[in-house]
Every structure is written in structure tokens, then in C-alpha cells.
C-alpha positions in Angstrom: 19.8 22.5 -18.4 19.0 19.1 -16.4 20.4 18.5 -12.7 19.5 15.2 -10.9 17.0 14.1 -14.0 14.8 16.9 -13.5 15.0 20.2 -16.5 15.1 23.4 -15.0 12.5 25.7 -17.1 14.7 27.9 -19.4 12.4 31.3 -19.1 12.5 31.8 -15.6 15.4 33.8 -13.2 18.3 31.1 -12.1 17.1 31.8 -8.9 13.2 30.4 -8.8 14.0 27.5 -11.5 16.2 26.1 -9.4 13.5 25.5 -6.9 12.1 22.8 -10.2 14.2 20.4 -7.9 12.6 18.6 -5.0 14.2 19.7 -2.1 15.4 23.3 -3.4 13.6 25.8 -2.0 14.3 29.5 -2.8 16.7 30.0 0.1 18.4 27.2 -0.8 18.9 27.8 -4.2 19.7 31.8 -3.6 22.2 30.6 -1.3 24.0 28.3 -4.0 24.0 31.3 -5.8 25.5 33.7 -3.9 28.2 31.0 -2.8 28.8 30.9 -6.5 28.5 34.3 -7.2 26.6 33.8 -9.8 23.6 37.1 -10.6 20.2 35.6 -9.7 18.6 37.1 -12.4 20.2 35.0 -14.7 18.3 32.8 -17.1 19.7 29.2 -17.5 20.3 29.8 -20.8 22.8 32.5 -20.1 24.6 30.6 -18.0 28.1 29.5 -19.2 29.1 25.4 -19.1 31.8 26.4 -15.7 28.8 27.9 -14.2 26.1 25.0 -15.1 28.9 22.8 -13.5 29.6 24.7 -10.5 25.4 25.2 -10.3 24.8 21.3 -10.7 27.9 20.1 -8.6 27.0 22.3 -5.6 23.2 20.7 -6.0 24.0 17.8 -5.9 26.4 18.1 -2.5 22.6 17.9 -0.7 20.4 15.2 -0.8 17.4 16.0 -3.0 14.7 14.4 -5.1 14.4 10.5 -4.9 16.9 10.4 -1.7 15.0 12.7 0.0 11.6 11.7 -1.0 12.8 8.5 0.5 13.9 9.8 3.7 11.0 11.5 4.2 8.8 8.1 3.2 10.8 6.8 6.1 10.3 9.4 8.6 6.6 8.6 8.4 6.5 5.0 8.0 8.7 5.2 11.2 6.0 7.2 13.3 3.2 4.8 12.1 5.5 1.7 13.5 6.1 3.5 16.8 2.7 3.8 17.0 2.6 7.5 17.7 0.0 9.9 17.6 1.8 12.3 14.7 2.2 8.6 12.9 -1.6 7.7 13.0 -2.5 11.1 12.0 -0.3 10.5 8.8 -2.5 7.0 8.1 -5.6 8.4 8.9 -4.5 11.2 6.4 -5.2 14.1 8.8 -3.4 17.2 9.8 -0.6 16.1 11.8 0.2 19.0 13.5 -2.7 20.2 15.7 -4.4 22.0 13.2 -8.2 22.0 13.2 -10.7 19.6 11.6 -13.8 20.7 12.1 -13.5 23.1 9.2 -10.7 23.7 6.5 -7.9 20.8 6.5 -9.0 20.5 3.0 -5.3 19.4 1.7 -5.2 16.2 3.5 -9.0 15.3 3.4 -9.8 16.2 0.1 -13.1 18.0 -1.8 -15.7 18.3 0.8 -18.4 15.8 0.7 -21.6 16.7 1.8 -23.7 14.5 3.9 -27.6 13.9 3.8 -29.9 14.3 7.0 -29.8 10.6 6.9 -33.5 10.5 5.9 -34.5 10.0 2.9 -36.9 11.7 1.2 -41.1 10.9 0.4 -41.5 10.7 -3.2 -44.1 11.4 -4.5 -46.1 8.8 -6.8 
């Protein structure tokens, strides 16, 4: 089964491979369901075609994958022209929402990378 260009995996519950779609999360796609009335424990190859159709029409009522990816591309690219602090967070690639830096923010920054005492060290000949 394919919605949007994406496949949704065929050996999990209806319910969690739905959320194989960028801006489907398992509310989301629980919801559809239930508006549907469709069993979540479903597998998408159970599914009958009125169902997929129902499934991928109702999907594609929101905006998801490159539409949204796009939005949210904007959203940022918006704060970094306003100049604002939660923008020059995003293009220093830092936390942008207080969290701390001193330790942990490992997501944005990356692997840690350890720094030397700044000396370097007397070989020995």
C-alpha cells in the first residue's frame, strides 16, 4: 500500500504504519482510524480496496510530507530573516528552546569532540 509516494510497511498494525508518513503521528493516524472505523490492529494487507481508499483519501485531507517539510523549511528560514533569537539558534544549530548546552544537546551538536589542554605534549627523542 503507498499513500503520498511513501509504502506503508505491510507487517506492522494499520495503526503504527501509518505513522511511515511524515507528518502522521500515532494520534493522528488512530484518529483516521476510528473516524473510519476501521480495527487498528489491522495489517495493510487486510485491508479491503474501499478501505485503502477511504485510508489514503482521508490522509491526504492534511498536509503532509514534502508540503509540510516545506512549511516547516519556511518557519525557520522566517525566524533566521527576522533575526530572532529562536532563528539564530536554528543557524547556529543549537537547541532552540532553552534547553542546556553545557552538557547533553547531543542531537543538534553532534558526537562529542574532545578538546586537548591546548599544550602539546614533550616528545621524547
Amino acid at each position: 500500500m503507498r499513500i503520498s509516494g511513501i509504502t506503508i510497511p505491510d507487517e506492522k498494525h494499520i495503526a503504527y504504519a501509518l505513522t511511515a508518513v511524515y507528518g502522521i503521528g500515532l494520534r493522528r493516524s488512530m484518529e483516521i482510524l476510528d473516524g473510519l472505523s476501521i480495527p487498528h490492529t489491522k495489517k495493510p494487507t487486510e485491508l479491503t480496496t474501499e478501505e485503502e481508499n477511504a485510508i489514503r483519501e482521508k490522509i491526504e485531507s492534511f498536509t503532509i510530507e514534502g508540503e509540510l517539510k516545506r512549511q516547516v523549511a519556511g518557519n525557520i528560514k522566517r525566524l533566521k530573516d527576522i533575526d530572532s533569537y529562536r532563528g539564530s539558534r536554528h543557524a547556529k544549530r543549537l537547541p532552540a528552546r532553552g534547553q542546556r548546552t553545557k552538557t547533553n544537546a547531543r542531537t543538534l551538536k553532534g558526537a562529542k569532540k574532545t578538546m586537548g589542554s591546548g599544550r602539546r605534549k614533550v616528545e621524547k627523542t
